[in-house]
C-alpha positions as CSV (number, residue, x, y, z in Angstrom):
1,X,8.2,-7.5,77.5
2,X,11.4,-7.0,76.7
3,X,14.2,-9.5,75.8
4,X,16.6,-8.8,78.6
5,X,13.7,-9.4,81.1
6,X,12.2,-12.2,80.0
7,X,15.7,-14.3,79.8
8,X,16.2,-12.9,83.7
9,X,12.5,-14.2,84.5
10,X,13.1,-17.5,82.7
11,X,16.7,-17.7,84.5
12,X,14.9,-17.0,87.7
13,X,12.4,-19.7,87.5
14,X,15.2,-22.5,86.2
15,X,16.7,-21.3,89.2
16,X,13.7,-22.0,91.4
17,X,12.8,-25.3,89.6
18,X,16.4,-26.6,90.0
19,X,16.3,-25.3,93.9
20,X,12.9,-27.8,94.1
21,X,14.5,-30.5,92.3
22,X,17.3,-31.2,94.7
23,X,15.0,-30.4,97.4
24,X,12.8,-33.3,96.6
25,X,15.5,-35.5,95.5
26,X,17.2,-34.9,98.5
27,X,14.1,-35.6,100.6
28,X,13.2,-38.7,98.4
29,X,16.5,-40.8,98.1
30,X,18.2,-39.3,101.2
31,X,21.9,-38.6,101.0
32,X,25.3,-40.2,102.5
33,X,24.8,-40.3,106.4
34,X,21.4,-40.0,106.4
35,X,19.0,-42.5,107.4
36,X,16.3,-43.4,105.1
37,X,12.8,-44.5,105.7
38,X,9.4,-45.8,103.6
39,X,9.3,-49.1,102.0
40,X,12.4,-49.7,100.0
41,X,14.0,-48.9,103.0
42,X,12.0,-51.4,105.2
43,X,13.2,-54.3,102.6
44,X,16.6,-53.3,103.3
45,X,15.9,-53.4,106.8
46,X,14.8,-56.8,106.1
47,X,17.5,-57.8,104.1
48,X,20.2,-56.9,106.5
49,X,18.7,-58.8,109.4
50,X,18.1,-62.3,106.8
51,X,22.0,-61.9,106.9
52,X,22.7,-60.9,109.9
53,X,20.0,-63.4,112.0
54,X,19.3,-61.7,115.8
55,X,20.6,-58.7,115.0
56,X,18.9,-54.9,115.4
57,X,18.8,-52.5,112.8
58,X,20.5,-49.1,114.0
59,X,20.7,-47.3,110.6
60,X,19.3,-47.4,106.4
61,X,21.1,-45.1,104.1
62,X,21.9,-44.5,100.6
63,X,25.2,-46.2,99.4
64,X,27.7,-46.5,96.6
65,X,31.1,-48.3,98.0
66,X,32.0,-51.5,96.8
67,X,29.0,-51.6,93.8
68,X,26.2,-51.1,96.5
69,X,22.8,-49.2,96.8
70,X,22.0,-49.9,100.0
71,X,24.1,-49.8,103.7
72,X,22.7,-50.8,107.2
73,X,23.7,-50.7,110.1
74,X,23.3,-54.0,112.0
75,X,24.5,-54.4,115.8
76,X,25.1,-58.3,116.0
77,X,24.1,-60.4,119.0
78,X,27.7,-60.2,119.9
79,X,27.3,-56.4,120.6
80,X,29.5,-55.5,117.5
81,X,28.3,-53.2,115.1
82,X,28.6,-54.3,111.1
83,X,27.6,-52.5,107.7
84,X,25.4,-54.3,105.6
85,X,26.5,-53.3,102.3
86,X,23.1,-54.2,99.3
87,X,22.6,-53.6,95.8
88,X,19.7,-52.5,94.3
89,X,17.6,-55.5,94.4
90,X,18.6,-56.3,98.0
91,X,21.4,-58.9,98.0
92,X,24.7,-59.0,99.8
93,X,27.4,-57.1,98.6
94,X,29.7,-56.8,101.6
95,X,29.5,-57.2,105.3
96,X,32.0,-54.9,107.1
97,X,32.8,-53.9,110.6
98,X,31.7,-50.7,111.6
99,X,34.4,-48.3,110.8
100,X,33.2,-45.7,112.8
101,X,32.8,-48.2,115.8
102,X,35.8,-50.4,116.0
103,X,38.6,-48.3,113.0
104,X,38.6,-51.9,111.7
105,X,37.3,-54.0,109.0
106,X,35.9,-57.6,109.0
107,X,36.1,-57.4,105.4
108,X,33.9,-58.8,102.2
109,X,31.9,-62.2,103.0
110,X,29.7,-63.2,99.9
């Protein structure tokens, strides 16, 4: 084989391998706005409601404002909505008022 065609096959199949990759990442971790299941999820799930006591879980996604890993959606007894913000091994980072709901924000509690 000759060298041209051989650096287009290999291109092709780093192509292809890199196409795969993000797939799987993207199905794996999930992305922003995108909610995530399995069981690193379910702790989160968990997690948010220790915090937020009587509340229901609407949403689990990905995160990275304010240091955090995890963010759920929590719609409090009250009927508000707030975004449990968690790092990586689960603990509060923030608890904010659902942007998206209300345009406002309750701010940090730690």
């Amino acid at each position: 084989m000759k060298t041209p065609r051989k650096l287009l096959l290999v291109g092709g199949a780093v192509l292809v391998l890199a196409a795969g990759l993000a797939g799987v990442g993207r199905a794996v971790g999930g992305g922003d706005d995108q909610n995530v299941t399995g069981p690193a999820a379910d702790r989160a799930r968990a997690a948010a409601i220790a915090i937020v006591p009587g509340g229901k879980v609407n949403a689990v996604e990905r995160d990275s404002e304010k240091g955090a890993t995890w963010e759920v959606e929590v719609a409090r007894p009250d009927g508000k909505t707030v975004d449990v913000r968690l790092d990586a091994a689960y603990r509060q980072v923030a608890v904010d008022g659902d942007t998206e709901e209300s345009g406002e924000q309750s701010g940090d509690t730690d």
